[in-house]
C-alpha positions in Angstrom: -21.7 -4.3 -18.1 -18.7 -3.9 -15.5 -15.9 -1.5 -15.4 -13.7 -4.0 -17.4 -16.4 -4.6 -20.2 -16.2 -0.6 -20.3 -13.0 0.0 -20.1 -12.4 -2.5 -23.2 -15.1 -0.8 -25.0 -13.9 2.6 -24.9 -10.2 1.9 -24.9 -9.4 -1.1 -26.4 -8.5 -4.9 -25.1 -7.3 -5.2 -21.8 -4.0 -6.4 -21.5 -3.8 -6.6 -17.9 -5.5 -5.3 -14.9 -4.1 -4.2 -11.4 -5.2 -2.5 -8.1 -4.2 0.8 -7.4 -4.1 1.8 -3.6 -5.5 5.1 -2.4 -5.5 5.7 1.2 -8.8 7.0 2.4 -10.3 6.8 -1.0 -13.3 4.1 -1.4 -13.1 4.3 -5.0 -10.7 4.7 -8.2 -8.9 1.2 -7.2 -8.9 -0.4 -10.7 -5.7 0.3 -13.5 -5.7 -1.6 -16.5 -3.2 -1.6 -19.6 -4.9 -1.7 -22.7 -4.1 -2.1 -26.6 -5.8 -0.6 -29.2 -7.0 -1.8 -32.6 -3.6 -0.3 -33.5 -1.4 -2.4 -31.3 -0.5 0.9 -29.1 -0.7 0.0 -24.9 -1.5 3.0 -22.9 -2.4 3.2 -19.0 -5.8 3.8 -18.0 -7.1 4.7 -14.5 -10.5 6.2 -13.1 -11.3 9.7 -11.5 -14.2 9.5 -9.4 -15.0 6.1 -11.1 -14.9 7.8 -14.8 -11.9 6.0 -16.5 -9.4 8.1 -18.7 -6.0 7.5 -20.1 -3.2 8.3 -18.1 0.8 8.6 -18.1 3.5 6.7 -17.1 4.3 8.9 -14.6 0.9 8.5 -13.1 1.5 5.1 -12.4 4.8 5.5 -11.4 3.6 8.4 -9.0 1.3 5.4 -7.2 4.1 3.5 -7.2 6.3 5.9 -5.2 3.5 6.2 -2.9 2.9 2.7 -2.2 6.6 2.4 -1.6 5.9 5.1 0.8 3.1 3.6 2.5 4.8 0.4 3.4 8.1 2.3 4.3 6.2 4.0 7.1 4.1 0.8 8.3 7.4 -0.8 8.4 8.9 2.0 11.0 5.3 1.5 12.7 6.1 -1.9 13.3 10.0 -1.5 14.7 8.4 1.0 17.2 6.6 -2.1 18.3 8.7 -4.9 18.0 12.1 -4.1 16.9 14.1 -5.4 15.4 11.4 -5.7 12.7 12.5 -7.5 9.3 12.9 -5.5 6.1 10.5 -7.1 3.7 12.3 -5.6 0.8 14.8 -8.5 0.9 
């Protein structure tokens, strides 16, 4: 069984599945929004490979930190090469 098969199992259909970027971290890559039987959606991510449900804000944290993460390659590269384009717009 994979991690999807076992996430649906133990949390209900998966609705959608995305990666989740951790620096220096080989595992816990893998969200997924599921629905249970009841129709409610809730976010579900892994700790040490042992998936649990989590927030909003969790995700949103990872978000922030992504944002963060491509903010500072960004600057990496204008050190480099500047003018380097903004590839937010």
């Amino acid at each position: 069984m994979n991690k999807k098969e076992d996430v649906e199992r133990k949390f209900g259909k998966v609705l959608h599945e995305f990666t989740v970027p951790h620096a220096g971290w080989e595992v816990d890559h893998t969200g997924w929004i599921c629905e249970d039987s009841d129709g409610n959606k809730k976010v579900v991510l892994t700790n040490h490979g042992a998936p649990y449900v989590a927030t909003e804000r969790e995700l949103e944290k990872e978000l922030r930190l992504l944002e963060k993460y491509v903010s500072e390659i960004e600057k990496a590269l204008s050190i480099i090469n500047p003018p380097y384009p903004d590839l937010h717009n």
